[in-house]
Structure formats: structure tokens, C-alpha cells
C-alpha positions, 0 to 999 in steps of 0.5 A, a space after each residue: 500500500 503506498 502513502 497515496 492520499 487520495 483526497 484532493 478537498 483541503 479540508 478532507 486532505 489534512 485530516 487522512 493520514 498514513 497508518 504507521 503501525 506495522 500490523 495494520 488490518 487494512 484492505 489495500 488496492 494491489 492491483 486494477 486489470 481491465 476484465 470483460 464485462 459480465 452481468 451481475 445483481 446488486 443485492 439487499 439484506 432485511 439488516 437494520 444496519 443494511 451491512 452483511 459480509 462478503 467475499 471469502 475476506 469477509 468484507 463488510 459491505 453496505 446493502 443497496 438501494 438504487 433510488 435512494 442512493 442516485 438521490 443523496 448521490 445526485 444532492 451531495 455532488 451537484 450544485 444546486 440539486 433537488 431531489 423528490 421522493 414519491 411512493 404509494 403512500 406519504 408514510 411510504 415516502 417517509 420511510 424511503 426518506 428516512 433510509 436515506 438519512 440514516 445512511 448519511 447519519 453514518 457516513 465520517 463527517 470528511 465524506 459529507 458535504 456542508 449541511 445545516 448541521 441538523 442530525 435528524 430530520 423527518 421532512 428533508 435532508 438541506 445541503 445548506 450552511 448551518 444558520 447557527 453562529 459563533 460564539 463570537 456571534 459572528 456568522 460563519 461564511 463557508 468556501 463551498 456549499 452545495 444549496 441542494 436538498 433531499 425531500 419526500 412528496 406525498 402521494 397525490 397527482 400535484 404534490 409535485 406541480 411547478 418544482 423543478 428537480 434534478 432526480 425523482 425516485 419513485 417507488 412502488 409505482 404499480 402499488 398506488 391505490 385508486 383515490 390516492 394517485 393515478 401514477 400514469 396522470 400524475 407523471 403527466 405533471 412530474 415529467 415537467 418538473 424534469 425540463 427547462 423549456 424544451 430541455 430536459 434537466 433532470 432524471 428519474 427512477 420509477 420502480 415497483 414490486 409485482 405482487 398484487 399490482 392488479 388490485 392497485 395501480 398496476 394497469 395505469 403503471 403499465 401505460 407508463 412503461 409501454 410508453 417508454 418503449 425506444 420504439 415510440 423515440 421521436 428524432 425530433 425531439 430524441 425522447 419517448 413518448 413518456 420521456 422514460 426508457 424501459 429496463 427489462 433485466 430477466 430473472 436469470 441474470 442474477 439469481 444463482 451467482 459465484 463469489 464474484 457476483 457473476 451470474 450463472 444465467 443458464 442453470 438459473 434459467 433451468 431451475 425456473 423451468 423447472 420450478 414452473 412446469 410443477 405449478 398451475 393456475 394462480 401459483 405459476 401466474 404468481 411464480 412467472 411474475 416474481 420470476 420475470 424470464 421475459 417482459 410479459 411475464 412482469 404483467 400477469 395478473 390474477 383470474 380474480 380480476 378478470 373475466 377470462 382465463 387469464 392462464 390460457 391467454 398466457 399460455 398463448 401468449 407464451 407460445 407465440 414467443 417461443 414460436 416467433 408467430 407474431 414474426 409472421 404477420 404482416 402489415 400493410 393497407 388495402 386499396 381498391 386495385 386500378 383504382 376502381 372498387 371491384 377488387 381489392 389488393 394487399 400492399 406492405 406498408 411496415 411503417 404506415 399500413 392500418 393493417 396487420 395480417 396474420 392470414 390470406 384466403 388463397 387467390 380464388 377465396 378473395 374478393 368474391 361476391 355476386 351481383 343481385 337486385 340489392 347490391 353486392 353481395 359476399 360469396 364466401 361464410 367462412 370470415 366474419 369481422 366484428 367491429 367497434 368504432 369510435 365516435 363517428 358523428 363528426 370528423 375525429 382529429 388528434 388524440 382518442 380511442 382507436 377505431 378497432 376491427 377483427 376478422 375472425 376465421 371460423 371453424 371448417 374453412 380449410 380444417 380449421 377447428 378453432 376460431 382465429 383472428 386472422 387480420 387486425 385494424 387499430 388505427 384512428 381515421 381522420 374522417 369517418 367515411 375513410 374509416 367506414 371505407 376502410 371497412 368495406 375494403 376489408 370485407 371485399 377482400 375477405 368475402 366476410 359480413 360484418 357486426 359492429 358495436 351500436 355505440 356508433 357504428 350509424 356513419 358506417 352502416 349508411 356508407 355501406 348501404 350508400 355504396 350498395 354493399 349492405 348484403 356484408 351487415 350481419 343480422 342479429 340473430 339474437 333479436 326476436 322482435 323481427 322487425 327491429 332485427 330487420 331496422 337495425 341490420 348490422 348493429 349488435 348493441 352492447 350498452 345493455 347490461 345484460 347482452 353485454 354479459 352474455 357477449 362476455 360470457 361467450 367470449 369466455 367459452 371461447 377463451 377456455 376452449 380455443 386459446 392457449 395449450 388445447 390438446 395433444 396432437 396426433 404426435 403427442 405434441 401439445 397443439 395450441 390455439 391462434 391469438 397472433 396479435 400482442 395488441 388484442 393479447 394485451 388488451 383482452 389482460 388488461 379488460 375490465 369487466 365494469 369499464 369498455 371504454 378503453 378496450 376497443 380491441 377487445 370489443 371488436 374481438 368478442 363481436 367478431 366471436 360472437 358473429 362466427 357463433 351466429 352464422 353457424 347456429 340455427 335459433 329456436 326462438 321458442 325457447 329465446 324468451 328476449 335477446 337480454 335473457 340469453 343464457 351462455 349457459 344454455 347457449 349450446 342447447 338453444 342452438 344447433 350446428 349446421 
């Protein structure tokens, strides 16, 4: 060990000095090698003193807590620092606080910078002079104060309105409960707290525990995080759409290490393999999510809180990873071929197309129809597309829920044995004719009828009644009252409670029957169900049961299932008292396959 002082700060510099003693139990540098980068895990212990052992020396060595320490570190080295803390509660944010503070209560006076002198606070840590004076009564001028500060902030969406901020920490942001924030509306407000006009000046951390996110803020803390995908950058401004970037590190970094903190990621892999082929249900939704392996796995949610069976839709969503399936579907536009409205065409378009297509009808299933005394009328039963449109009254500009279609293949085309989506529509039109348009293009290319959600579908069933293709509207053959079945062609209206259920109750049928693992194949192999789109994955998790609005994917999804039921099933009206009093329980023995 040399007598390297290495301090550089006057006051610092005279107080270090060389031991002298021979027998001195000290830890020394003897050496530094630059070695290859390789993936480890900063770890924490339940210790109250955050100190544990480490190493075959038995090093002493202090806990980590990431936010906390980019905090005091951000306030103890930066002029002119502010530093925010938030978590679920206010009492959380304290706590989070005062872990901070009991760190820097323990640091040698040398290590800290000039502070009010106060050795213990509740609501701030102040980098500032001590207003105290000598005893000569003279106040004390320092050479070199920071003037930053460390703060927690309550909870509520404006706590932190109008401040400006060098570093935010906040914790627990899944766990938020409704009434106390909404954290995806208030990192609206924090977010401006990080920019000078059109600069950002700060940073920030935003983390959170899995466990029970469905039943508090987790939903809201997931739009935050899809919005923070490098994806939606814009090179204009070089910022996401959140002004975050998401870190995804899977469960197999970190979990099994040597003495040195690298990590063995391929037995750590196997062992959560295997820890998850002896669970089901509930407990490997739970394992899956503790256990991240892939970014999905981090917003699985309990079948408590949904509808549906969550486990299938997982399991579907699972295969389509390990199958690269989502790969394989295409996005592009259709458009009227030589520019007149006989034939419609497929044209790839990855960065503009309103389409994504996971499948085609062969060439001589396309386009088919015939011409009677009504019009166009489709020639081909095996593509029914359920749609739910926006607000279609007036032109829609600027931001809103998407217009939303899918066409759903049904079962006996080609030996298909399960209803699949096979082609998606998420997309905003700035009018609502070229939406409508759009839709008819859709159903000309796959020779399909059409339902669509009665909330506003009124602009586009007259467009296709205008363009004489009305024979592609569905009936509703759920209404017994013949003439309002005949009046209201084409519409499924779903803002009654009761036919919304059932539209629910069959879309769960489905769910349990079609999607996910099904059965073994005739080479024992297990056969899997088709769900190839992650939009309507994530949506149909996310689907709250009490709440449509937002779920436009899965609206337009559960019509166009409940459409491929209806054109396969005769109705016996007898036993159909009203359209409301349908029962998915019955639904089997009230209709019979064709």
C-alpha cells in the first residue's frame, strides 16, 4: 500500500493520514486489470444496519438501494440539486426518506458535504450552511456549499406541480391505490418538473414490486412503461413518448451467482423451468411474475380480476414467443386495385399500413361476391369481422380511442377447428367515411359480413348501404322482435347490461376452449390455439369487466366471436324468451350446428 492520499478537498486532505503501525488490518488496492464485462445483481439484506459480509475476506459491505442512493448521490455532488421522493403512500415516502438519512447519519463527517448541521430530520435532508453562529456571534461564511436538498412528496397527482428537480425516485409505482394517485396522470405533471423549456434537466427512477399490482395501480403503471418503449423515440425531439426508457433485466441474470457476483444465467434459467412446469393456475401466474424470464411475464395478473382465463391467454401468449408467430404477420393497407372498387389488393406498408395480417384466403377465396337486385353481395361464410368504432358523428382529429376491427376465421374453412383472428385494424381515421371505407375494403377482400358495436357504428352502416354493399351487415340473430332485427341490420348493441354479459360470457367459452395449450396432437405434441396479435393479447389482460371504454380491441374481438357463433347456429326462438335473457349457459342447447 503506498502513502497515496487520495483526497484532493483541503479540508478532507489534512485530516487522512498514513497508518504507521506495522500490523495494520487494512484492505489495500494491489492491483486494477481491465476484465470483460459480465452481468451481475446488486443485492439487499432485511439488516437494520443494511451491512452483511462478503467475499471469502469477509468484507463488510453496505446493502443497496438504487433510488435512494442516485438521490443523496445526485444532492451531495451537484450544485444546486433537488431531489423528490414519491411512493404509494406519504408514510411510504417517509420511510424511503428516512433510509436515506440514516445512511448519511453514518457516513465520517470528511465524506459529507456542508449541511445545516441538523442530525435528524423527518421532512428533508438541506445541503445548506448551518444558520447557527459563533460564539463570537459572528456568522460563519463557508468556501463551498452545495444549496441542494433531499425531500419526500406525498402521494397525490400535484404534490409535485411547478418544482423543478434534478432526480425523482419513485417507488412502488404499480402499488398506488385508486383515490390516492393515478401514477400514469400524475407523471403527466412530474415529467415537467424534469425540463427547462424544451430541455430536459433532470432524471428519474420509477420502480415497483409485482405482487398484487392488479388490485392497485398496476394497469395505469403499465401505460407508463409501454410508453417508454425506444420504439415510440421521436428524432425530433430524441425522447419517448413518456420521456422514460424501459429496463427489462430477466430473472436469470442474477439469481444463482459465484463469489464474484457473476451470474450463472443458464442453470438459473433451468431451475425456473423447472420450478414452473410443477405449478398451475394462480401459483405459476404468481411464480412467472416474481420470476420475470421475459417482459410479459412482469404483467400477469390474477383470474380474480378478470373475466377470462387469464392462464390460457398466457399460455398463448407464451407460445407465440417461443414460436416467433407474431414474426409472421404482416402489415400493410388495402386499396381498391386500378383504382376502381371491384377488387381489392394487399400492399406492405411496415411503417404506415392500418393493417396487420396474420392470414390470406388463397387467390380464388378473395374478393368474391355476386351481383343481385340489392347490391353486392359476399360469396364466401367462412370470415366474419366484428367491429367497434369510435365516435363517428363528426370528423375525429388528434388524440382518442382507436377505431378497432377483427376478422375472425371460423371453424371448417380449410380444417380449421378453432376460431382465429386472422387480420387486425387499430388505427384512428381522420374522417369517418375513410374509416367506414376502410371497412368495406376489408370485407371485399375477405368475402366476410360484418357486426359492429351500436355505440356508433350509424356513419358506417349508411356508407355501406350508400355504396350498395349492405348484403356484408350481419343480422342479429339474437333479436326476436323481427322487425327491429330487420331496422337495425348490422348493429349488435352492447350498452345493455345484460347482452353485454352474455357477449362476455361467450367470449369466455371461447377463451377456455380455443386459446392457449388445447390438446395433444396426433404426435403427442401439445397443439395450441391462434391469438397472433400482442395488441388484442394485451388488451383482452388488461379488460375490465365494469369499464369498455378503453378496450376497443377487445370489443371488436368478442363481436367478431360472437358473429362466427351466429352464422353457424340455427335459433329456436321458442325457447329465446328476449335477446337480454340469453343464457351462455344454455347457449349450446338453444342452438344447433349446421
Amino acid at each position: 500500500m503506498t502513502k497515496f492520499n487520495p483526497f484532493r478537498l483541503k479540508r478532507k486532505s489534512e485530516r487522512w493520514h498514513y497508518p504507521k503501525s506495522k500490523r495494520r488490518f487494512v484492505k489495500s488496492i494491489e492491483k486494477i486489470e481491465v476484465i470483460d464485462s459480465k452481468p451481475v445483481k446488486c443485492i439487499s439484506v432485511d439488516s437494520k444496519n443494511s451491512l452483511y459480509l462478503a467475499g471469502k475476506s469477509y468484507t463488510v459491505t453496505h446493502n443497496t438501494s438504487v433510488g435512494g442512493a442516485i438521490c443523496y448521490t445526485t444532492a451531495m455532488m451537484l450544485e444546486g440539486a433537488k431531489c423528490a421522493i414519491q411512493s404509494k403512500t406519504n408514510k411510504d415516502a417517509v420511510e424511503v426518506f428516512l433510509k436515506i438519512q440514516e445512511s448519511w447519519q453514518r457516513l465520517p463527517d470528511f465524506f459529507k458535504p456542508i449541511d445545516t448541521g441538523e442530525t435528524k430530520r423527518s421532512n428533508a435532508i438541506y445541503f445548506t450552511a448551518p444558520q447557527k453562529k459563533s460564539s463570537k456571534g459572528e456568522v460563519k461564511e463557508y468556501q463551498y456549499v452545495l444549496d441542494s436538498w433531499i425531500k419526500p412528496f406525498p402521494a397525490n397527482n400535484m404534490a409535485q406541480d411547478g418544482l423543478g428537480f434534478r432526480f425523482g425516485y419513485y417507488d412502488e409505482e404499480g402499488k398506488v391505490e385508486k383515490g390516492v394517485a393515478e401514477v400514469d396522470e400524475r407523471w403527466e405533471v412530474n415529467s415537467k418538473c424534469f425540463m427547462s423549456r424544451d430541455k430536459v434537466v433532470g432524471k428519474s427512477l420509477h420502480t415497483t414490486t409485482v405482487e398484487d399490482m392488479e388490485r392497485f395501480g398496476g394497469a395505469r403503471f403499465k401505460k407508463i412503461w409501454d410508453n417508454s418503449n425506444v420504439k415510440t423515440l421521436d428524432p425530433l425531439l430524441g425522447r419517448t413518448i413518456s420521456g422514460l426508457r424501459k429496463l427489462f433485466i430477466p430473472a436469470d441474470y442474477g439469481y444463482k451467482v459465484d463469489e464474484w457476483g457473476y451470474s450463472d444465467r443458464e442453470y438459473a434459467r433451468r431451475f425456473h423451468e423447472a420450478e414452473m412446469a410443477r405449478l398451475s393456475g394462480s401459483e405459476l401466474i404468481s411464480y412467472r411474475r416474481k420470476y420475470p424470464l421475459r417482459e410479459s411475464d412482469m404483467w400477469l395478473m390474477e383470474s380474480t380480476a378478470s373475466p377470462w382465463a387469464l392462464a390460457k391467454i398466457q399460455q398463448q401468449s407464451q407460445y407465440n414467443e417461443d414460436e416467433g408467430i407474431y414474426a409472421e404477420n404482416r402489415r400493410g393497407n388495402f386499396y381498391w386495385k386500378n383504382g376502381e372498387e371491384n377488387e381489392v389488393g394487399f400492399q406492405e406498408d411496415k411503417e404506415n399500413g392500418r393493417w396487420t395480417v396474420a392470414w390470406m384466403p388463397p387467390t380464388e377465396d378473395r374478393n368474391q361476391y355476386r351481383i343481385s337486385e340489392y347490391g353486392r353481395e359476399p360469396t364466401r361464410e367462412h370470415v366474419r369481422i366484428g367491429i367497434d368504432p369510435t365516435n363517428l358523428k363528426a370528423p375525429v382529429v388528434g388524440s382518442g380511442s382507436d377505431n378497432a376491427a377483427y376478422a375472425v376465421l371460423d371453424i371448417g374453412y380449410m380444417g380449421n377447428k378453432t376460431p382465429k383472428a386472422v387480420c387486425e385494424y387499430l388505427y384512428r381515421q381522420d374522417h369517418p367515411t375513410d374509416f367506414a371505407e376502410d371497412m368495406r375494403m376489408m370485407a371485399v377482400f375477405y368475402s366476410a359480413r360484418v357486426f359492429v358495436e351500436n355505440n356508433a357504428g350509424s356513419v358506417l352502416i349508411r356508407h355501406f348501404e350508400n355504396k350498395r354493399c349492405e348484403e356484408y351487415l350481419m343480422y342479429n340473430e339474437l333479436e326476436k322482435d323481427q322487425k327491429k332485427k330487420f331496422k337495425e341490420r348490422g348493429f349488435y348493441n352492447a350498452t345493455n347490461g345484460g347482452i353485454r354479459e352474455n357477449l362476455v360470457n361467450v367470449t369466455r367459452a371461447h377463451i377456455v376452449d380455443d386459446i392457449g395449450y388445447i390438446e395433444l396432437d396426433q404426435t403427442g405434441s401439445p397443439a395450441y390455439g391462434s391469438m397472433p396479435f400482442p395488441n388484442l393479447i394485451e388488451d383482452l389482460q388488461d379488460f375490465e369487466v365494469d369499464n369498455w371504454t378503453p378496450y376497443d380491441a377487445t370489443v371488436a374481438y368478442m363481436i367478431a366471436i360472437l358473429a362466427c357463433k351466429m352464422s353457424r347456429m340455427n335459433i329456436d326462438t321458442s325457447e329465446l324468451s328476449a335477446p337480454a335473457d340469453f343464457d351462455v349457459m344454455s347457449f349450446h342447447k338453444i342452438y344447433k350446428v349446421k
